[in-house]
PAKOL-375699 format. One record per atom (N, C-alpha, C): atom name; x, y, z; residue in three letters. Coordinates in Angstrom, 1 decimal, decimal comma, always signed. Example, Ala and Ser with C-alpha at 12.3 -4.5 7.8 and 13.67 -1.06 7.14 Angstrom:
BEGIN
<N; <+13,2; -5,7; +7,8>; ALA>
<CA; <+12,3; -4,5; +7,8>; ALA>
<C; <+13,2; -3,3; +7,8>; ALA>
<N; <+12,8; -2,2; +7,1>; SER>
<CA; <+13,7; -1,1; +7,1>; SER>
<C; <+12,9; +0,0; +7,9>; SER>
END
This chain:
BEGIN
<N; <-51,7; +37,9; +79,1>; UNK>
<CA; <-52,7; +38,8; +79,6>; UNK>
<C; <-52,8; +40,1; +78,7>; UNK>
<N; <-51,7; +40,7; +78,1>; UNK>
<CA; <-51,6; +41,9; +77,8>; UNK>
<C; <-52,2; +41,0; +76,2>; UNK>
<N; <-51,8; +40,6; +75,7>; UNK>
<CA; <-52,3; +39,8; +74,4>; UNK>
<C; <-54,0; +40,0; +74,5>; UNK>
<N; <-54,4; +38,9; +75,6>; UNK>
<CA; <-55,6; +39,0; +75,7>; UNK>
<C; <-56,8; +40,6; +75,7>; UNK>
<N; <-55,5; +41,2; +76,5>; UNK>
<CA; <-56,8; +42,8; +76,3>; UNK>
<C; <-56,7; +43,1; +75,1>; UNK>
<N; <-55,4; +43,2; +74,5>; UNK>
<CA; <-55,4; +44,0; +73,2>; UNK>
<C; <-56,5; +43,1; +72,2>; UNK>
<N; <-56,8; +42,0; +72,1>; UNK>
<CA; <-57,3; +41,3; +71,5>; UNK>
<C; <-58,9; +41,8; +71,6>; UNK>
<N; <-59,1; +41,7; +72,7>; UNK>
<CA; <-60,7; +42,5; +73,4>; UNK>
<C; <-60,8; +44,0; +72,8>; UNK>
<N; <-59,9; +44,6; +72,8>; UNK>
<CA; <-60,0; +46,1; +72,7>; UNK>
<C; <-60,2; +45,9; +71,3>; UNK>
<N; <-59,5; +45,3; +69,8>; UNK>
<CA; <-60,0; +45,1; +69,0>; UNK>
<C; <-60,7; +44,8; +68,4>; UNK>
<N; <-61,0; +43,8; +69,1>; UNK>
<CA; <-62,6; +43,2; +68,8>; UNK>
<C; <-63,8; +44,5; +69,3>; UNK>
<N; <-64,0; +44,9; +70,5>; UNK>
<CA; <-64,9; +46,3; +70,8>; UNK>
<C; <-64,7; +47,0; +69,7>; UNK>
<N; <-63,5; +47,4; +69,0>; UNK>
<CA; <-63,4; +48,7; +67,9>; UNK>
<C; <-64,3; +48,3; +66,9>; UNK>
<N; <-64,1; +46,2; +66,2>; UNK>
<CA; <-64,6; +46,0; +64,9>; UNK>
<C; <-66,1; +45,6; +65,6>; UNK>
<N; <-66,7; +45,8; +66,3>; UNK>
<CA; <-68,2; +45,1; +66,6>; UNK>
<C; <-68,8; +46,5; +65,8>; UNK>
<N; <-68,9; +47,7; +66,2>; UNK>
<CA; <-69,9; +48,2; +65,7>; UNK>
<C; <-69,6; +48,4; +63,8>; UNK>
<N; <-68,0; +48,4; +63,7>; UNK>
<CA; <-68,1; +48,5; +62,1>; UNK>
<C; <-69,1; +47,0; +61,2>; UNK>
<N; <-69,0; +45,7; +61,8>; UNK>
<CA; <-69,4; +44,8; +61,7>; UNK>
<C; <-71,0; +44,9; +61,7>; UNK>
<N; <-71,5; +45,6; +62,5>; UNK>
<CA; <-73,0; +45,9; +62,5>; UNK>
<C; <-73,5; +46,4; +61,8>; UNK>
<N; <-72,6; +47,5; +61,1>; UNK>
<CA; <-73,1; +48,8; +60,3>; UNK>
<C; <-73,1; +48,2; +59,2>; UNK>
<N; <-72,1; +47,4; +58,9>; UNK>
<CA; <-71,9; +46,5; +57,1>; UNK>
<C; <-73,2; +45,6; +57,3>; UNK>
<N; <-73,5; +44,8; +58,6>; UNK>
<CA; <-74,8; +43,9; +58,4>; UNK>
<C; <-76,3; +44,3; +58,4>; UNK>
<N; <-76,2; +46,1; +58,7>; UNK>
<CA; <-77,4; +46,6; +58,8>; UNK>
<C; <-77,1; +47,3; +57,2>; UNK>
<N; <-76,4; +47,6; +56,7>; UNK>
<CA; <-76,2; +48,5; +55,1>; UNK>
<C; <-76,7; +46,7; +54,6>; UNK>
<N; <-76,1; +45,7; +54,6>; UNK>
<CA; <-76,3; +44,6; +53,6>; UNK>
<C; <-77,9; +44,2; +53,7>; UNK>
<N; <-78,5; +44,3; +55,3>; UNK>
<CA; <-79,9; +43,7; +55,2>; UNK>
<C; <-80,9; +44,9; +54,6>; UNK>
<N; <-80,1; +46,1; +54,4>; UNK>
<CA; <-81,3; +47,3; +54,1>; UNK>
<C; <-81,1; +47,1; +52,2>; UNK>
<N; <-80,4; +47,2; +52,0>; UNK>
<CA; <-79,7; +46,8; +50,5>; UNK>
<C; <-80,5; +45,3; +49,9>; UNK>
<N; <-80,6; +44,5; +50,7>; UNK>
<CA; <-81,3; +43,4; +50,1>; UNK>
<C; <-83,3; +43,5; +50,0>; UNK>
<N; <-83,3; +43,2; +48,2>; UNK>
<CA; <-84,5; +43,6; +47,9>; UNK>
<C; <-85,7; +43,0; +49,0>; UNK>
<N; <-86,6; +43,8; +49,6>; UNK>
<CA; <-87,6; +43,5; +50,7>; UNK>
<C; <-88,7; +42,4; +49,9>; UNK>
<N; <-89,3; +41,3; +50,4>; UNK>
<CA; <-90,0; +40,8; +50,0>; UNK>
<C; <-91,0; +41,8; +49,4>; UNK>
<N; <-91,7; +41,3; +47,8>; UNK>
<CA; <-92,3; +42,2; +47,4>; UNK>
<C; <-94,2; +41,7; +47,9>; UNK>
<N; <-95,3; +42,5; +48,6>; UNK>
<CA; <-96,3; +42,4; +48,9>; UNK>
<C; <-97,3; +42,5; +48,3>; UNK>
<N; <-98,3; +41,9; +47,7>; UNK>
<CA; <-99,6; +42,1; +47,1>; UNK>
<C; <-100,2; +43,3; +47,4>; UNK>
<N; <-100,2; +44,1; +46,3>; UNK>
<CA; <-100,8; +46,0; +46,6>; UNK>
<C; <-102,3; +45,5; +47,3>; UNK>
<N; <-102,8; +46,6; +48,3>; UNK>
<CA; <-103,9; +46,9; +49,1>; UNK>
<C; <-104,9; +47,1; +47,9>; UNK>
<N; <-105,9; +46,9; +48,4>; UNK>
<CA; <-107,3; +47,6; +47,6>; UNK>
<C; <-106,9; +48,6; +47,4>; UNK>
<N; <-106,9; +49,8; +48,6>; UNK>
<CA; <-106,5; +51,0; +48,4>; UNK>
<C; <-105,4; +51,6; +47,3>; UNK>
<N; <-104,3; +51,2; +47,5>; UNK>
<CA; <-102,9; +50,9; +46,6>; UNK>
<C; <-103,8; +50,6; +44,9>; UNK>
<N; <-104,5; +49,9; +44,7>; UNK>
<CA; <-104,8; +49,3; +43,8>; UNK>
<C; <-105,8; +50,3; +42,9>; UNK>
<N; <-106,5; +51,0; +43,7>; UNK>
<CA; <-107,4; +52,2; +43,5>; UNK>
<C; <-107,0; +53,7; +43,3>; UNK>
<N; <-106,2; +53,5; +43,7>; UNK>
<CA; <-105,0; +55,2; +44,1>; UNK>
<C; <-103,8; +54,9; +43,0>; UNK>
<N; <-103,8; +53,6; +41,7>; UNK>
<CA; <-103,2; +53,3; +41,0>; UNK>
<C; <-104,0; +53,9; +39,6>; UNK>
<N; <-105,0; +53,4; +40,1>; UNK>
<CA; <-106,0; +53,7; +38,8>; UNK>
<C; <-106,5; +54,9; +39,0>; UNK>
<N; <-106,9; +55,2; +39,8>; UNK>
<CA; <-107,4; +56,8; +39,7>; UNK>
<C; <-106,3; +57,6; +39,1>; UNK>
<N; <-105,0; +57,4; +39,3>; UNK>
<CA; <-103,9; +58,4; +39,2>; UNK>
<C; <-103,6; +58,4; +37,7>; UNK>
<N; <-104,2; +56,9; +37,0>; UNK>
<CA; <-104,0; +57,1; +36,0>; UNK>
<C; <-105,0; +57,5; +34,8>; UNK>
<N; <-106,1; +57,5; +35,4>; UNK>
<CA; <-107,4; +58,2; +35,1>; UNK>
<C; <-107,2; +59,6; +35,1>; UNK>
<N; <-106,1; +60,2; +35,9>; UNK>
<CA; <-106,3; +61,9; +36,2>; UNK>
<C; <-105,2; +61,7; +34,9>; UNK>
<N; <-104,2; +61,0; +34,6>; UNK>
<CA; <-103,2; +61,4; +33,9>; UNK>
<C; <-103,6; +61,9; +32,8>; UNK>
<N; <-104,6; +60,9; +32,2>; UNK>
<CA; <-104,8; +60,5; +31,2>; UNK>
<C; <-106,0; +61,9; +30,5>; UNK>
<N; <-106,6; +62,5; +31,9>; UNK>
<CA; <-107,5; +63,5; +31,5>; UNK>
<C; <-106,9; +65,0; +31,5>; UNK>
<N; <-105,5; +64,3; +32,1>; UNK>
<CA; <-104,6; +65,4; +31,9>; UNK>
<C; <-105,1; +66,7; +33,1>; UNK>
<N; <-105,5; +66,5; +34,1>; UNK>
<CA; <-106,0; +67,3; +35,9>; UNK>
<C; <-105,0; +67,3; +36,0>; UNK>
<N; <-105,1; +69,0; +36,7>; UNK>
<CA; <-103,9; +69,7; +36,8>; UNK>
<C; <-104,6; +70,1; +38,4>; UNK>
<N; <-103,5; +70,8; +39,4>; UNK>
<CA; <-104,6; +71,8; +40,5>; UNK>
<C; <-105,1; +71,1; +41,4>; UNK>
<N; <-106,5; +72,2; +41,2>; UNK>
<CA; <-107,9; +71,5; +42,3>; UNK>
<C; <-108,5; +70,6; +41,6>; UNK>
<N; <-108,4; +70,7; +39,8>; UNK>
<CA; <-109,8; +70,2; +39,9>; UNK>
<C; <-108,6; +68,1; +39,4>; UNK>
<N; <-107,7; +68,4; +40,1>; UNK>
<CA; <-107,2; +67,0; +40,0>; UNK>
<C; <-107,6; +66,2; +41,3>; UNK>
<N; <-107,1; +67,1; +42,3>; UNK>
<CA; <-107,5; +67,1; +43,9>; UNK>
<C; <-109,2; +66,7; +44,0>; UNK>
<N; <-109,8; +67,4; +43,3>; UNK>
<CA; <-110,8; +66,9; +43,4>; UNK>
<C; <-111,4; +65,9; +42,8>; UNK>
<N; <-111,3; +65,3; +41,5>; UNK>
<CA; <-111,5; +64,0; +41,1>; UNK>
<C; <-110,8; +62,8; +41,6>; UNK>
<N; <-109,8; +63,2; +42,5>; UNK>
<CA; <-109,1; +61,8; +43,2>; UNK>
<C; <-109,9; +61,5; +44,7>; UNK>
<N; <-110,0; +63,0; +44,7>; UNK>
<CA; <-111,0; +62,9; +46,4>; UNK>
<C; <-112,2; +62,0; +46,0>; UNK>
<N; <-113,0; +62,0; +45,3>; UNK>
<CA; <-114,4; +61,6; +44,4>; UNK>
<C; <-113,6; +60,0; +44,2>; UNK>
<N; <-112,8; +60,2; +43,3>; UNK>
<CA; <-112,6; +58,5; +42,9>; UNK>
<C; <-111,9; +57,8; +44,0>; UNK>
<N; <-110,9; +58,3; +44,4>; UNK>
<CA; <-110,8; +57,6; +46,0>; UNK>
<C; <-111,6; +56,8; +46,9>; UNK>
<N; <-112,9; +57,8; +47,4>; UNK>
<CA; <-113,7; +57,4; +48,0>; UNK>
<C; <-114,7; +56,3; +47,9>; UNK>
<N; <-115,4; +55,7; +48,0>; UNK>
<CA; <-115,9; +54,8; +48,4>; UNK>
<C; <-117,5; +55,1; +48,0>; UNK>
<N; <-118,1; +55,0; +46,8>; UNK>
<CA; <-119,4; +55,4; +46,8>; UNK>
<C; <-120,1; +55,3; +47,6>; UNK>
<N; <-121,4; +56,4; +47,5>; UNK>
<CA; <-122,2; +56,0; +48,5>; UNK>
<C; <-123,3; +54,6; +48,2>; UNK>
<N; <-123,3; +54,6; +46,8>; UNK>
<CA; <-124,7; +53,6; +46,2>; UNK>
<C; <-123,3; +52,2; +47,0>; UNK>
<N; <-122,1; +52,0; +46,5>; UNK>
<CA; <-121,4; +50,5; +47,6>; UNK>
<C; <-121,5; +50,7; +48,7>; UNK>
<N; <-121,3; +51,9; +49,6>; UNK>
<CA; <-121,7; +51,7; +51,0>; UNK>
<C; <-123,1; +51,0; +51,0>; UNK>
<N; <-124,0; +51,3; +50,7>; UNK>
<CA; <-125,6; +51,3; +51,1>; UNK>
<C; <-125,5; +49,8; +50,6>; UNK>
<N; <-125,1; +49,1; +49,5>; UNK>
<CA; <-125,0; +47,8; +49,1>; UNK>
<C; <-124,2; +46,7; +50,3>; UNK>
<N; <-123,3; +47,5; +50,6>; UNK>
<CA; <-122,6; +46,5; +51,5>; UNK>
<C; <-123,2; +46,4; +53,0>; UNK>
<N; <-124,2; +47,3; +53,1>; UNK>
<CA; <-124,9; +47,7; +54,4>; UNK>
<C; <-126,0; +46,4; +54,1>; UNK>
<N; <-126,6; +47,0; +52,9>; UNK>
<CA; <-128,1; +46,0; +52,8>; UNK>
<C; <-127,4; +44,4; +52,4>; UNK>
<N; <-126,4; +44,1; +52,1>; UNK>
<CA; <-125,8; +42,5; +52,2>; UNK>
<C; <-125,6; +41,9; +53,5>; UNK>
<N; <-125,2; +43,0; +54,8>; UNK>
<CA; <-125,1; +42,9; +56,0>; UNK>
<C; <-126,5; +42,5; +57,0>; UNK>
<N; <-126,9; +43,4; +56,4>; UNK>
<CA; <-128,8; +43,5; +56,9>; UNK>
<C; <-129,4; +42,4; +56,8>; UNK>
<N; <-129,5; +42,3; +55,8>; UNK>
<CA; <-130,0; +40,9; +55,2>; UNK>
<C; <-129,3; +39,4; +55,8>; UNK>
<N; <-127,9; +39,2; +55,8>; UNK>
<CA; <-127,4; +38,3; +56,2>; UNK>
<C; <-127,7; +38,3; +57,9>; UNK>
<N; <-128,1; +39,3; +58,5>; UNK>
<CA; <-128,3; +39,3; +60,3>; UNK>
<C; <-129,2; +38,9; +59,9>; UNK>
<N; <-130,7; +39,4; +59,3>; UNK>
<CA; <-132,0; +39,1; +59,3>; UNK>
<C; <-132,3; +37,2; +58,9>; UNK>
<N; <-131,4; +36,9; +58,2>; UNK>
<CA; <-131,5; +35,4; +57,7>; UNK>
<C; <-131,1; +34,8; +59,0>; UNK>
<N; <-130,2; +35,0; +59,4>; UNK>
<CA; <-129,1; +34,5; +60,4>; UNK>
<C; <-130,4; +34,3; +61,6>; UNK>
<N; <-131,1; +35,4; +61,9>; UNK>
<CA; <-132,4; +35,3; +63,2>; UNK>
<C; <-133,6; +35,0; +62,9>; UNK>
<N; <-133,5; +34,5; +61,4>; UNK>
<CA; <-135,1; +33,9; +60,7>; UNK>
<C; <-135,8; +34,9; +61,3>; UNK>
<N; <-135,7; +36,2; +60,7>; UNK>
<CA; <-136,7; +36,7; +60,9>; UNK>
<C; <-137,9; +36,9; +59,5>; UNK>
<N; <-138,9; +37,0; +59,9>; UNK>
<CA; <-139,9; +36,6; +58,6>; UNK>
<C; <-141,0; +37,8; +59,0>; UNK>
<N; <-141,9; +38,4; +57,6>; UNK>
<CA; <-142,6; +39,3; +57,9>; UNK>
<C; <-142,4; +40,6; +58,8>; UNK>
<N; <-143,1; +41,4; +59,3>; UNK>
<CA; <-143,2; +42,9; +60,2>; UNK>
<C; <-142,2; +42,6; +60,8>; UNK>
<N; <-141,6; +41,3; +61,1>; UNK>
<CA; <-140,1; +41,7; +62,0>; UNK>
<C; <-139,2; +41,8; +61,4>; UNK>
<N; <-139,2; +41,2; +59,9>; UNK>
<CA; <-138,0; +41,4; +59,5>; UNK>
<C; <-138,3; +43,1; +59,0>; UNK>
<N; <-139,3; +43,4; +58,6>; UNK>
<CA; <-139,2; +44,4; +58,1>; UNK>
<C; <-138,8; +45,8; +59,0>; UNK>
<N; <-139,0; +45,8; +60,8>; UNK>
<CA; <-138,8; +46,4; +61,5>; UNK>
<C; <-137,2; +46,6; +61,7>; UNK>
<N; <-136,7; +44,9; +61,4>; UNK>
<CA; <-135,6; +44,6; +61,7>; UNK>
<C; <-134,5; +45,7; +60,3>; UNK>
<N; <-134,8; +45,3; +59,3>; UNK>
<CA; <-134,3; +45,8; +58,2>; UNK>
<C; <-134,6; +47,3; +58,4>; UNK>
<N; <-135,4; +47,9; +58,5>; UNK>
<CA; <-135,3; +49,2; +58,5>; UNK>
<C; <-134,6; +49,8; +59,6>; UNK>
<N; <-134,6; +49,3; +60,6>; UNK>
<CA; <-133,4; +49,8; +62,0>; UNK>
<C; <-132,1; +49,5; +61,6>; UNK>
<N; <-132,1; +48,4; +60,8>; UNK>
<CA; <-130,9; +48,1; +60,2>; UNK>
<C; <-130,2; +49,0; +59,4>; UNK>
<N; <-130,7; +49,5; +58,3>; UNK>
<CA; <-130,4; +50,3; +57,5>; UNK>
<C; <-130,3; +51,6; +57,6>; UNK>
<N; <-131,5; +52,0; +58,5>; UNK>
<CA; <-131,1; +53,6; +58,9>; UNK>
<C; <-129,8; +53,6; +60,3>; UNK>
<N; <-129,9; +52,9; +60,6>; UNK>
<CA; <-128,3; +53,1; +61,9>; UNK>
<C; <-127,3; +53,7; +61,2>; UNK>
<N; <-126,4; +54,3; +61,5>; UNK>
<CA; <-125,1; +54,3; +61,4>; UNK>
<C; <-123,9; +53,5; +61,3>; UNK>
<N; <-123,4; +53,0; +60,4>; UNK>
<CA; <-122,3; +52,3; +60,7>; UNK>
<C; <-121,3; +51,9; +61,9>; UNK>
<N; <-121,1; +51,1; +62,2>; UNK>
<CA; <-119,8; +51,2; +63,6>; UNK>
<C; <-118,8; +51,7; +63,3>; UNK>
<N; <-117,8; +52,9; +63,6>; UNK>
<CA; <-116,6; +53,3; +63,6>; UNK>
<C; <-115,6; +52,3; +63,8>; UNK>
END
């Protein structure tokens, strides 16, 4: 019996050392590597666009803000691809499509 506790008591001491070496070995093992984001992929190039023009400051801050972003002429493109594809989708033809597409276009995007 006395065997058996001491045996228990040792084992409780090495469980958390045991965890700590299996959490150090799984953080240590290289993470599967993931295909970069659009964004990732854009915030690559831009950064190397600013390097290259040598932005320093604001006015680096400010060309990354500009290139970062998302023009407005692709917004309005991806809007009118959208428009268009509802309008096909409801056959709409003549003054309705045209009603249709202009309500379309002037709305606001959904958040």
């Amino acid at each position: 019996m006395k065997n058996l506790l001491t045996s228990l008591a040792l084992a409780g001491l090495a469980l958390p050392t045991l965890a700590a070496t299996a959490a150090a070995d799984a953080a240590s093992a290289p993470a599967a590597k993931k295909a970069p984001t659009a964004q990732q992929v854009r915030m690559e190039t831009c950064n190397a666009q600013a390097k290259e023009k040598t932005l320093k400051g604001d006015e680096r801050k400010a060309f990354m803000k500009d290139c970062l972003s998302t023009s407005k002429q692709e917004k309005q493109q991806t809007k009118m691809k959208t428009c268009n594809a509802d309008a096909k989708t409801k056959a709409l033809k003549g003054d309705e499509r045209k009603a249709f597409m202009k309500e379309c276009l002037s709305s606001k995007p959904a958040a």
